[in-house]
N, C-alpha and C positions, 0 to 999 in steps of 0.2 A: 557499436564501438566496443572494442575489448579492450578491459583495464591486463596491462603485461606488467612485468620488472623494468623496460625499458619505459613505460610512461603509461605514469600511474598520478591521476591529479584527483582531486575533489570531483570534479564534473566529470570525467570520466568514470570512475564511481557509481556516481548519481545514475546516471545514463546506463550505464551496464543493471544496474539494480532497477531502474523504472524500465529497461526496455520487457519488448514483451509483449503480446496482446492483449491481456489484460492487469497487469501491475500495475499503471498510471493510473488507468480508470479502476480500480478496488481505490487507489487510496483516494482519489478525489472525494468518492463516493463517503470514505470513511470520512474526510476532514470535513465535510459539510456536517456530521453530525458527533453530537458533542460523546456519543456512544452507540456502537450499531451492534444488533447480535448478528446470526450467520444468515439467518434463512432470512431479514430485510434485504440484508448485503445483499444475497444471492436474486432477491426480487428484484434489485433497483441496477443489476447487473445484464439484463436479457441476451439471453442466448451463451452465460458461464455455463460449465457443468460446475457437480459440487468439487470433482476433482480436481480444475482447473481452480476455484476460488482456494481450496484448499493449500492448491503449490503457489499462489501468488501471493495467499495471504506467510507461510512459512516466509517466502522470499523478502518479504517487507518486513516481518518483526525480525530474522535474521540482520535486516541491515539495521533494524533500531530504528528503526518510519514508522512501524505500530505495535502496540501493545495490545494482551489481549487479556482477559480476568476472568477465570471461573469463578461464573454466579449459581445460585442456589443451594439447598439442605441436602440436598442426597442428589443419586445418578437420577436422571442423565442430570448432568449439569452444564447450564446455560456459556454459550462464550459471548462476550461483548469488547470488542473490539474500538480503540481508539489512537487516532496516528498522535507520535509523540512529539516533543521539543526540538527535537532531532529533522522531522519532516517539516515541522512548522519554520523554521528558521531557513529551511531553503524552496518553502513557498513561494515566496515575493522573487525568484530566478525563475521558477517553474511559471509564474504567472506572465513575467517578463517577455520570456520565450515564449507562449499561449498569446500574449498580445502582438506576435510578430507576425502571424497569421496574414498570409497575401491571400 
């Protein structure tokens, strides 16, 4: 689905921003935990590269789906990622549509 000028709705949106081969599955993966670093993600992901996790995760804090916090005192510094209020309030659609499954 592409979102245009001529029709541009919420769920078109949504859909334009989780499609993908892996956009849906990264954020599922994050909303199950309450804070994930990169290299879990990347575990609980099989067969990402790091480059793919890295354009899907851009793609999702771009739309405000997940937040991400540099942790630790010095370089390197840790990222720990968590999807936000934003993602979580059009879960219960996401789940919806997952339940329609034939």
């Amino acid at each position: 689905m592409q979102t245009t000028n001529e029709w541009s709705c919420s769920i078109s949106k949504m859909l334009d921003t989780l499609s993908g081969k892996w956009r849906l599955n990264t954020a599922w993966v994050i909303a199950k935990h309450d804070k994930i670093g990169f290299n879990q993600l990347k575990k609980q992901l099989p067969g990402i590269t790091s480059i793919m996790l890295v354009r899907s995760l851009d793609a999702l804090i771009a739309a405000g789906y997940v937040s991400k916090k540099l942790t630790g005192t010095k370089p390197p510094l840790l990222s720990e990622y968590r999807v936000t209020a934003k993602f979580l309030q059009r879960l219960p659609f996401l789940l919806a549509l997952n339940a329609l499954d034939d």
